[in-house]
N, C-alpha and C positions, 0 to 999 in steps of 0.2 A: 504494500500500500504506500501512497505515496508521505504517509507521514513517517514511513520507515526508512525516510531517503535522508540522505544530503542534497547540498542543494547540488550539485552535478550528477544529481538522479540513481544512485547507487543504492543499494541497501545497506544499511550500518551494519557494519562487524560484529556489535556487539546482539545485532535481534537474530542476524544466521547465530552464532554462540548459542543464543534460548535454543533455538527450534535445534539446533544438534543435540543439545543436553537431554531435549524431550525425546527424540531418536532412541540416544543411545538410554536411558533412562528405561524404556519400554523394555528393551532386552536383556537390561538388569534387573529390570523387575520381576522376568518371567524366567528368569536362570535360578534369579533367591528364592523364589516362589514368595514374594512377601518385599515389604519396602526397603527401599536403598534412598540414599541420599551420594550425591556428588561432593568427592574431596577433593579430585585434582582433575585441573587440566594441562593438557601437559602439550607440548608440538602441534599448536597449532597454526598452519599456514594457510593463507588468503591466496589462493591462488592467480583467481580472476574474479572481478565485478560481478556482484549481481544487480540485474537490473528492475526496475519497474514492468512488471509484466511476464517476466520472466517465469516457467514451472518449478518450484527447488524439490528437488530429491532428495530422500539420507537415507543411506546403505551404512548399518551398523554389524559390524562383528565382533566376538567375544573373542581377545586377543589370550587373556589368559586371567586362570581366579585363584585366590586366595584363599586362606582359611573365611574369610570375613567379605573380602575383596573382588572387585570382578573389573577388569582393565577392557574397556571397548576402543575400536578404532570407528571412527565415522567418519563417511563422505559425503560430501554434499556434490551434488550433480544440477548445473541449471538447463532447462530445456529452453531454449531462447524463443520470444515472443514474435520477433520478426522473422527469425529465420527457419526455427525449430530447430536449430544442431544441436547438439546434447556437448556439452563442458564439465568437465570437475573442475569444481568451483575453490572450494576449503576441505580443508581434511585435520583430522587432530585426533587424538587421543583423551579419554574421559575415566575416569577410575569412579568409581561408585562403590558404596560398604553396605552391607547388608543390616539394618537394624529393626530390633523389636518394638512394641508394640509401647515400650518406655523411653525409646529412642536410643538403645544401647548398643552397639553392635554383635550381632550375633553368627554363628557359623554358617556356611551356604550348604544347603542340602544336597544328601550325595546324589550326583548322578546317574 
């Protein structure tokens, strides 16, 4: 939307950041079977603009888990509005911790 921009029409870095965290977030959630919360972000690089009008994509995978921990890598993919080509856009790394229902963390269930 366009209140997500700058003014040279881009999307802010920091609203793609949200909508990755919600990505990877999903798959943390469904790996704990139960809540996780974000402690790190770690390498994340802006590849190319996103723009106004743009499709964005997030492709999340679980890189590796913890006792507690589950490390995801996320892409983001823009579908372009004028042209339709498909770009990776941003990409980074998300850590998320498994916590109860106290907010404490707790072990992730075995697979």
């Amino acid at each position: 939307m366009p209140a997500d921009t700058n003014p040279s029409g881009d999307i802010f870095g920091g609203w793609l950041l949200s909508q990755m965290d919600i990505a990877g977030a999903t798959v943390a959630v469904e790996r704990s079977a139960g809540r996780v919360v974000t402690i790190a972000v770690e390498g994340m690089s802006f590849l190319k603009p996103v723009h106004v009008g743009d499709l964005v994509s997030f492709y999340a995978v679980i890189e590796k888990t913890g006792r507690t921990s589950i490390r995801v890598r996320i892409d983001a993919w823009a579908k372009r509005g004028r042209t339709g080509s498909e770009e990776r856009v941003t990409e980074g790394v998300f850590t998320y911790v498994a916590i109860d229902e106290d907010r404490r963390s707790r072990p992730l269930p075995s697979v």
